[in-house]
MDAnalysis code that builds the backbone (N, CA, C; Angstrom):
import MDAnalysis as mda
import numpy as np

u = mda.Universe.empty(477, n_residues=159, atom_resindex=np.repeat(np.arange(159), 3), trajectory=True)
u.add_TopologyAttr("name", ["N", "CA", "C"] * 159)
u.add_TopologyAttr("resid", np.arange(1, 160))
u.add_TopologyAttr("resname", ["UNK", "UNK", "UNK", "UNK", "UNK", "UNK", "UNK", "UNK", "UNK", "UNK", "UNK", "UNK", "UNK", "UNK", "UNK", "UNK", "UNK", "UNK", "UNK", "UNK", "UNK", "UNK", "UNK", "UNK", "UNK", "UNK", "UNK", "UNK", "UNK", "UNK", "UNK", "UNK", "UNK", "UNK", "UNK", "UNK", "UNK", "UNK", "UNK", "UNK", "UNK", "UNK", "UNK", "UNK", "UNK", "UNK", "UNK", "UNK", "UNK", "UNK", "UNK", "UNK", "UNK", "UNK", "UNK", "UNK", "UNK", "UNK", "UNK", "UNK", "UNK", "UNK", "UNK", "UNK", "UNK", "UNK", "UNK", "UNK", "UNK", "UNK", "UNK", "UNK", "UNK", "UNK", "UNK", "UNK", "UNK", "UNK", "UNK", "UNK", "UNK", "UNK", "UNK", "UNK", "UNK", "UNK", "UNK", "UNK", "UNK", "UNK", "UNK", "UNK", "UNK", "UNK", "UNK", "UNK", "UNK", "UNK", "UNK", "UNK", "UNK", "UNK", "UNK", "UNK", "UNK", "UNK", "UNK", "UNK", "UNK", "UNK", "UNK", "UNK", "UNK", "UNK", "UNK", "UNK", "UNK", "UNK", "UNK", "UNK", "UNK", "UNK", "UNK", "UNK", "UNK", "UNK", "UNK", "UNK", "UNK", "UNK", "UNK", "UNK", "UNK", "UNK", "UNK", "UNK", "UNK", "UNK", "UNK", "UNK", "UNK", "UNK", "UNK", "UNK", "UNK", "UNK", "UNK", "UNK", "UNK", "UNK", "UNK", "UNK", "UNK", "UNK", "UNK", "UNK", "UNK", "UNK", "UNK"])
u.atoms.positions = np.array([
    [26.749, 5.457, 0.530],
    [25.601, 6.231, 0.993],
    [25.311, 5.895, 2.443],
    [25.165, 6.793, 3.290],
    [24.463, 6.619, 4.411],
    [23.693, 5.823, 4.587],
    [22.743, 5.585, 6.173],
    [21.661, 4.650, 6.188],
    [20.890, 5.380, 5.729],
    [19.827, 5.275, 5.198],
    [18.120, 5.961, 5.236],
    [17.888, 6.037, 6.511],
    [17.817, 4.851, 6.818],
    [16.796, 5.118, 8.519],
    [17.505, 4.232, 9.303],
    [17.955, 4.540, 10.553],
    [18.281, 3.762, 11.884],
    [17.051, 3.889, 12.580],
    [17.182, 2.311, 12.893],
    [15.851, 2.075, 14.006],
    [16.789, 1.390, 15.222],
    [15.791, 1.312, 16.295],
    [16.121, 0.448, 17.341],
    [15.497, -0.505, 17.673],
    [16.381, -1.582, 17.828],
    [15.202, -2.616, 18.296],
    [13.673, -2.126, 19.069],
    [12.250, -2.627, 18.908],
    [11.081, -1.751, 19.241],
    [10.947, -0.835, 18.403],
    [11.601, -0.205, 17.796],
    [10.955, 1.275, 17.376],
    [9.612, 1.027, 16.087],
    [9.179, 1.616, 16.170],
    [7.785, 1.374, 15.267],
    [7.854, 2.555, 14.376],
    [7.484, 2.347, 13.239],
    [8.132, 3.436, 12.029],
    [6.476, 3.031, 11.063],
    [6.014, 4.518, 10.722],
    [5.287, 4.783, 9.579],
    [5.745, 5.316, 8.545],
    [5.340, 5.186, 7.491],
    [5.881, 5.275, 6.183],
    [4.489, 6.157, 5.393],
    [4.560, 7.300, 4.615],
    [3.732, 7.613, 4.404],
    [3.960, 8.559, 2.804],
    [3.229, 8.044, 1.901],
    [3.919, 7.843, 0.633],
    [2.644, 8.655, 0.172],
    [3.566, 10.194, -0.534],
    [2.837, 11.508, -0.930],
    [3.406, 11.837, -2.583],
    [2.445, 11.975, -3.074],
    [2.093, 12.554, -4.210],
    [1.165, 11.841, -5.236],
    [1.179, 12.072, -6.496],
    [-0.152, 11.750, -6.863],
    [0.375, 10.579, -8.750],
    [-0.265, 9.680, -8.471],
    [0.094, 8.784, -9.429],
    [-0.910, 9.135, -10.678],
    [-0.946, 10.327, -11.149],
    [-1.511, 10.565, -12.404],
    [-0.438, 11.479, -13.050],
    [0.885, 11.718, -12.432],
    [1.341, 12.809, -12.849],
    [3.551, 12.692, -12.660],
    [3.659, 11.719, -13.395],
    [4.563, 10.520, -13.700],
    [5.300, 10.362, -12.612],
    [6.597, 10.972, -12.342],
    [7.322, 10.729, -11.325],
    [6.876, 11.250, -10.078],
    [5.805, 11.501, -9.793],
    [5.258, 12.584, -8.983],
    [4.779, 10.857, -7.705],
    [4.344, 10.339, -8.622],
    [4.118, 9.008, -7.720],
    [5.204, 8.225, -7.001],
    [6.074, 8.552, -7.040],
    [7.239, 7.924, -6.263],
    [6.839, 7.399, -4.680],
    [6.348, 8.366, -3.900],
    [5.846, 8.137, -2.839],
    [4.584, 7.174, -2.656],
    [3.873, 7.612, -3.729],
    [2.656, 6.188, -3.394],
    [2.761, 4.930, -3.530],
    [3.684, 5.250, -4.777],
    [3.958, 3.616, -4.990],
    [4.935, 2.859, -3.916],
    [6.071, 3.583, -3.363],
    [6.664, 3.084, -2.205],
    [5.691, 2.918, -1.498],
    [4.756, 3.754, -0.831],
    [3.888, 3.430, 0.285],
    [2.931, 1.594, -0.562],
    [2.417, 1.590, -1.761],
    [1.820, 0.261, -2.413],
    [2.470, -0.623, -2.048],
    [3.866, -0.527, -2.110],
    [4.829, -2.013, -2.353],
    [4.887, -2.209, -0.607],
    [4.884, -1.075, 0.241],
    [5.056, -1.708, 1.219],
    [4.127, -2.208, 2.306],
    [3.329, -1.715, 1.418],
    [1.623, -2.508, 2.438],
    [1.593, -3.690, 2.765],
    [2.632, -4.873, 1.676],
    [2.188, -6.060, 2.299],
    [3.139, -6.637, 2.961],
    [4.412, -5.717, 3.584],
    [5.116, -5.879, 4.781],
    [4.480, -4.999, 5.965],
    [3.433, -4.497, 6.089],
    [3.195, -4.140, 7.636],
    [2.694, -5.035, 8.489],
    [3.410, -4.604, 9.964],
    [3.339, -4.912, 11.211],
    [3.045, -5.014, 12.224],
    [3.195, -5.215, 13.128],
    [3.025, -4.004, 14.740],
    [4.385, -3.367, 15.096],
    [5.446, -3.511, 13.916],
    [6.308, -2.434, 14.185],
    [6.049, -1.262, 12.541],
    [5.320, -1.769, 11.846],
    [5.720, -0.917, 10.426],
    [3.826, -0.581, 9.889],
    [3.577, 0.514, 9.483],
    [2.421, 1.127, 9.827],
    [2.926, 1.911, 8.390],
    [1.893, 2.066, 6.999],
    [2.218, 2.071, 5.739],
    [0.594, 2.922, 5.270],
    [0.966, 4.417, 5.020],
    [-0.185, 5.202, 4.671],
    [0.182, 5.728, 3.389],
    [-0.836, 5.490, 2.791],
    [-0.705, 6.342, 1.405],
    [-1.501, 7.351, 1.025],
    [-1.074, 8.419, 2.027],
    [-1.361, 9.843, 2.009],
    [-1.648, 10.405, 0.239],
    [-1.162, 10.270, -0.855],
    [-1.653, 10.800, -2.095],
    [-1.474, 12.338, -2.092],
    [-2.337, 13.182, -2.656],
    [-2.348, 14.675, -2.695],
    [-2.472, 15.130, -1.318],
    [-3.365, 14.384, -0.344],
    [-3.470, 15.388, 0.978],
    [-3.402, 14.076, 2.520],
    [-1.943, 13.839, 2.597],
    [-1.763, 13.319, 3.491],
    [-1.667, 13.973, 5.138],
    [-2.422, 14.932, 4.723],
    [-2.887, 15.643, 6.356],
    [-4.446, 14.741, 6.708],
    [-4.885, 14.101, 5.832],
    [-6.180, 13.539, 6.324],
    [-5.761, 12.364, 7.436],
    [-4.707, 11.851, 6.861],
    [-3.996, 10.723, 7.450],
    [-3.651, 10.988, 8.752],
    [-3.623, 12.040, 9.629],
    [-2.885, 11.967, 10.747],
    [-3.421, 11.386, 11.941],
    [-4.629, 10.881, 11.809],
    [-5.365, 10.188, 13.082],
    [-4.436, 8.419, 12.984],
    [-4.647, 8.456, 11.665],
    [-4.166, 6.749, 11.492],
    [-2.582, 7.406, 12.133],
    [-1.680, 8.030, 11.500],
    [-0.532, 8.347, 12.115],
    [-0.534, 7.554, 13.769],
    [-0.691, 8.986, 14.160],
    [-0.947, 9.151, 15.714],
    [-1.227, 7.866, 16.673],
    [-2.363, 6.813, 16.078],
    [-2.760, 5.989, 16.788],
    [-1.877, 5.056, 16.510],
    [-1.010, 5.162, 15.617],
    [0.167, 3.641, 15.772],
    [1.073, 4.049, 16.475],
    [0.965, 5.387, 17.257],
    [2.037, 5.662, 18.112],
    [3.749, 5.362, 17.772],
    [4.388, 5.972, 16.481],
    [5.334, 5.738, 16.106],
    [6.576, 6.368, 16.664],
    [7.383, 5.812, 16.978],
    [8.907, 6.167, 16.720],
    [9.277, 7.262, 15.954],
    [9.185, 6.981, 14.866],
    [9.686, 7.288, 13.422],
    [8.456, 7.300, 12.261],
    [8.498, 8.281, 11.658],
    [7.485, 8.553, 10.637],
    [8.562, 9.397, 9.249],
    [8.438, 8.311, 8.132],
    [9.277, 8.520, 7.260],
    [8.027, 9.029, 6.210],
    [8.209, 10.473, 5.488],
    [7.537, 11.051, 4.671],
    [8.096, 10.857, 3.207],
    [7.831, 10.247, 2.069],
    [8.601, 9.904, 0.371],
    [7.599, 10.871, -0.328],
    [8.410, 11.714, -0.506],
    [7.528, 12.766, -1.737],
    [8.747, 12.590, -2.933],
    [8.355, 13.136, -4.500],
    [8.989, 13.234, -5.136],
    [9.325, 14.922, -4.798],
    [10.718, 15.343, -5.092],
    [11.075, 17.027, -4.459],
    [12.251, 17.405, -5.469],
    [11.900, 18.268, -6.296],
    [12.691, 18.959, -6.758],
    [14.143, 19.639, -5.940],
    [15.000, 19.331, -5.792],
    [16.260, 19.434, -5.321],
    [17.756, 20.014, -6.042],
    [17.365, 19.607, -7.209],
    [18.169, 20.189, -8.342],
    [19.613, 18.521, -8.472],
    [19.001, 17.943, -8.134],
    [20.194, 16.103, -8.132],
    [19.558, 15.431, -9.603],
    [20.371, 14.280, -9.494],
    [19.936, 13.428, -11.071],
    [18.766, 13.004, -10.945],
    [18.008, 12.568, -11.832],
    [16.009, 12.079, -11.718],
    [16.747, 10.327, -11.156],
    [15.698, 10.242, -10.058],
    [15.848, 9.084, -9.318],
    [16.668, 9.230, -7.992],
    [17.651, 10.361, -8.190],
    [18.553, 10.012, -6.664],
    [17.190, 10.309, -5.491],
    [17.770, 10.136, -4.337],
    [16.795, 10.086, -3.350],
    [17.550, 10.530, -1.775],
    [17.409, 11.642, -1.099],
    [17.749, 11.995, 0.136],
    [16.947, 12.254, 1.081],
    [17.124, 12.610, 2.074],
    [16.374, 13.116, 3.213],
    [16.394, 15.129, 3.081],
    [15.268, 15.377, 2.950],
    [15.568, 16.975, 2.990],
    [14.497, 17.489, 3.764],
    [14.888, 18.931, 4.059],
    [14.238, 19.351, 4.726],
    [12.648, 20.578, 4.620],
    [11.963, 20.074, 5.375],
    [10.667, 20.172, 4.805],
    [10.596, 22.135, 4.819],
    [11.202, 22.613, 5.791],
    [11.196, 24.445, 5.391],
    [11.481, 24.929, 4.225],
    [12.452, 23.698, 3.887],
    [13.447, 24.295, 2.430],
    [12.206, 23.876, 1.434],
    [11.559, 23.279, 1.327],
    [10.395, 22.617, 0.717],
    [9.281, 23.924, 0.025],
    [8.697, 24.523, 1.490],
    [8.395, 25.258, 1.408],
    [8.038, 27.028, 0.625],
    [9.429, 26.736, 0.113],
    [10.224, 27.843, -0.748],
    [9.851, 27.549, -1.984],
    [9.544, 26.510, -2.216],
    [9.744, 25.388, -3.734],
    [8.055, 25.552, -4.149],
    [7.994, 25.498, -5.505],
    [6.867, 26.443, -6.156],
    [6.289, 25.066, -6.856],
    [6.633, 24.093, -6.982],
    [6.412, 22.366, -6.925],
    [5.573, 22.145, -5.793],
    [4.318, 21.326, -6.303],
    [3.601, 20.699, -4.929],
    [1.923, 19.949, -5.815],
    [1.913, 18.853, -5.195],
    [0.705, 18.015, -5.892],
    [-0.108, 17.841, -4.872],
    [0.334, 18.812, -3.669],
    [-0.546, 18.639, -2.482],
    [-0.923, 20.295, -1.913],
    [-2.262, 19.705, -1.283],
    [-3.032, 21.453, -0.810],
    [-2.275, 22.088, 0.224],
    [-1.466, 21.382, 1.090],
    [-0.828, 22.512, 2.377],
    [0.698, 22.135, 2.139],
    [1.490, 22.944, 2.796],
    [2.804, 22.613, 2.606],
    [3.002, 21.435, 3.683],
    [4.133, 20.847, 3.417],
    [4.342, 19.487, 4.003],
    [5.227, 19.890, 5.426],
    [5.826, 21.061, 5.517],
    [6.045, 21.841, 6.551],
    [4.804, 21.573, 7.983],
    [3.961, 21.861, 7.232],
    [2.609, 22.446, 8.032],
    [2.410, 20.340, 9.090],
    [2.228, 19.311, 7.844],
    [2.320, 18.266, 8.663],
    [3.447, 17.615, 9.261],
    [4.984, 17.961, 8.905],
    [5.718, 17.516, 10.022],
    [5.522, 18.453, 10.906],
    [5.596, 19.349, 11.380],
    [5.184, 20.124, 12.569],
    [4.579, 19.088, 13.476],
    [3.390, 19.704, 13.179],
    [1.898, 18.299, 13.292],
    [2.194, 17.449, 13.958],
    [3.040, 16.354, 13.492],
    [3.307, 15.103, 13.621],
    [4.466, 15.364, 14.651],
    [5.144, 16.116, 14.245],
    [6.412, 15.962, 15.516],
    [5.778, 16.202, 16.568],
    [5.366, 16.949, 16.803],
    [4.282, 17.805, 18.250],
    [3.632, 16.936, 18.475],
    [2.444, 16.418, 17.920],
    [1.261, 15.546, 18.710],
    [2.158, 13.730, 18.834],
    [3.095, 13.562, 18.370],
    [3.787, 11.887, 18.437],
    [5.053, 12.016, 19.301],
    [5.442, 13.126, 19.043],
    [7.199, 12.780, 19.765],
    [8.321, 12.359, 18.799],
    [7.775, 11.924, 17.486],
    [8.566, 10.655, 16.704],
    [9.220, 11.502, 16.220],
    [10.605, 11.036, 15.351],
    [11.125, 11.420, 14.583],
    [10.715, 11.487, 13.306],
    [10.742, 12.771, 12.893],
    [10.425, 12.733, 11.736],
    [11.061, 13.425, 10.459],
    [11.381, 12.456, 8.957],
    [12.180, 12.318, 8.586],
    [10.956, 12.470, 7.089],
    [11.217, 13.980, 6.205],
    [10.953, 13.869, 4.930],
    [12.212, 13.399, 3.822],
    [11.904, 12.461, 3.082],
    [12.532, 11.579, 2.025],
    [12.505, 12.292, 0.392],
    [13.185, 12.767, 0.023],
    [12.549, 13.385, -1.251],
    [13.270, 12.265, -2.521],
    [12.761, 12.029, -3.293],
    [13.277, 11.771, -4.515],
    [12.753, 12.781, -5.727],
    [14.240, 12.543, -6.486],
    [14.242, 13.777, -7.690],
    [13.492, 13.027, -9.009],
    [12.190, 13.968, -9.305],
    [11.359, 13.275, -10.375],
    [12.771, 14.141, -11.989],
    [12.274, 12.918, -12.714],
    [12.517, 13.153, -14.033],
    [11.377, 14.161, -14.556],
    [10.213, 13.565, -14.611],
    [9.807, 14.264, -15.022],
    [8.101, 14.593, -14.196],
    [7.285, 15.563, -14.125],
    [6.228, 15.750, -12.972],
    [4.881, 15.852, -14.103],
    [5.343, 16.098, -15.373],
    [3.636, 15.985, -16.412],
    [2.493, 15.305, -16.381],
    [1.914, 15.432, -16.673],
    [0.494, 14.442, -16.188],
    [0.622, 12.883, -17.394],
    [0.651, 12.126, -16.395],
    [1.334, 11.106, -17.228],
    [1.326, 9.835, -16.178],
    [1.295, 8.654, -16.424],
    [0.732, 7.705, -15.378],
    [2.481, 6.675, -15.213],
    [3.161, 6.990, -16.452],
    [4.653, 6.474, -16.969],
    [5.646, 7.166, -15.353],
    [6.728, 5.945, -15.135],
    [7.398, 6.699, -14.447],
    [8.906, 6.581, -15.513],
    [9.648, 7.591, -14.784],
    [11.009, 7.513, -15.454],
    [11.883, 6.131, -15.008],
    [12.745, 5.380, -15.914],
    [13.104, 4.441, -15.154],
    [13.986, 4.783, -14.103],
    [14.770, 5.677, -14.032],
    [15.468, 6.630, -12.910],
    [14.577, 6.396, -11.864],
    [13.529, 6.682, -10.937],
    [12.730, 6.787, -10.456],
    [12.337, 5.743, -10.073],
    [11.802, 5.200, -10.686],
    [11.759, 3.190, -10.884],
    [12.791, 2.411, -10.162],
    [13.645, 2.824, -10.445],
    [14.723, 2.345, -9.272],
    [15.147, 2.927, -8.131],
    [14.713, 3.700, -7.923],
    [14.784, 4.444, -6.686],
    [13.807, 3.992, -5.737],
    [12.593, 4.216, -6.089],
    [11.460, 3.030, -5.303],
    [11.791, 2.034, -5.394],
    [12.989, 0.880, -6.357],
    [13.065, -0.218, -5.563],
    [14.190, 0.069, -4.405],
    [14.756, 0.988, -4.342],
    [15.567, 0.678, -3.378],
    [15.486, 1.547, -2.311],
    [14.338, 2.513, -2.544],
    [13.656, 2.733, -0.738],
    [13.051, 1.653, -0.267],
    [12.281, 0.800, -1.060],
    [11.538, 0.002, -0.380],
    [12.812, -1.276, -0.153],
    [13.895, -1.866, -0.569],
    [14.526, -2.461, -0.040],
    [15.825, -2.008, 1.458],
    [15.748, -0.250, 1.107],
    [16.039, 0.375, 2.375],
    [15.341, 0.114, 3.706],
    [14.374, 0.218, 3.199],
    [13.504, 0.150, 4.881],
    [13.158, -0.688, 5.080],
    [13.389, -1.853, 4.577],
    [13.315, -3.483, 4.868],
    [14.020, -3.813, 5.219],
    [15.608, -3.545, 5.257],
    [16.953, -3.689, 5.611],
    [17.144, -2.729, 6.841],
    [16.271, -1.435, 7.102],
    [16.398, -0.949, 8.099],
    [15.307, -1.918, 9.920],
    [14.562, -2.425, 8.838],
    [13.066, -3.016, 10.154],
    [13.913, -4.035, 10.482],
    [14.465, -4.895, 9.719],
    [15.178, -6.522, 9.776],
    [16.224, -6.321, 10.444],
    [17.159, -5.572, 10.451],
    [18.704, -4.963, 10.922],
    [18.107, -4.446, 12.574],
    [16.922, -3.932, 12.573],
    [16.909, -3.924, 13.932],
    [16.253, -4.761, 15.001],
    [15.565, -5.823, 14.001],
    [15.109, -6.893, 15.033],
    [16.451, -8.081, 15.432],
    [17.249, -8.025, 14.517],
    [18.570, -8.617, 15.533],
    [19.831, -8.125, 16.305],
    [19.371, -6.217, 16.411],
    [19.772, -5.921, 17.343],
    [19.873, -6.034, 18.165],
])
């Protein structure tokens, strides 16, 4: 598999972990954004946007990031748990959503008012029912975004 994320030495990266933990695999993103709260930095900046991570964009903005990595769970049509980078237009199309605006609408946003790169993360829910259970598929996928982007922050401070 590819990297997830290349950084550069300096680069400062937010992480911002969308969807809603009442509604099983749908939490993928928050809980990545939970686990990684108690690695932030002054290079790593950790929002847990939930249903409407457009409220979030002041905190965004003012950490002045690099890189702003978006983890939603996204129907893609892959196995429950895999996890890629996709793209937020194609998103758009998709009749799936635990949030009020399309996620289109805030990378825009964010690319325009930061400069940063910005990079939506989708992982494929097992299952999206209202349900607090995640799939273990899924379960492991959040451990290994969150050991991705720990391996991505660390890999570039001894660049």
């Amino acid at each position: 598999m590819d990297e997830l994320l290349t950084l550069e030495p300096g680069d400062r990266l937010v992480v911002v972990g969308v969807g809603s933990d009442l509604r099983g695999d749908d939490a993928a993103g928050v809980l990545i954004a939970r686990r990684l709260a108690e690695q932030e930095s002054d290079r790593l900046r950790v929002v847990e946007g939930g249903t409407a991570p457009e409220n979030y964009t002041s905190v965004v903005k003012a950490f002045d990031p690099d890189h702003v990595l978006l983890v939603d769970a996204v129907e893609f049509g892959g196995d429950p748990g895999e996890f890629k980078p996709v793209d937020p237009e194609a998103l758009a199309q998709t009749s799936f959503s635990s949030h009020a605006y399309p996620l289109t609408l805030l990378t825009d946003y964010l690319e325009r008012e930061t400069g940063a790169t910005i990079t939506m993360l989708g992982i494929q829910p097992a299952s999206i029912d209202e349900s607090e259970d995640l799939s273990p598929a899924v379960e492991t996928a959040i451990e290994r975004v969150v050991e991705e982007i720990a391996t991505a922050l660390s890999r570039s401070e001894r660049s």
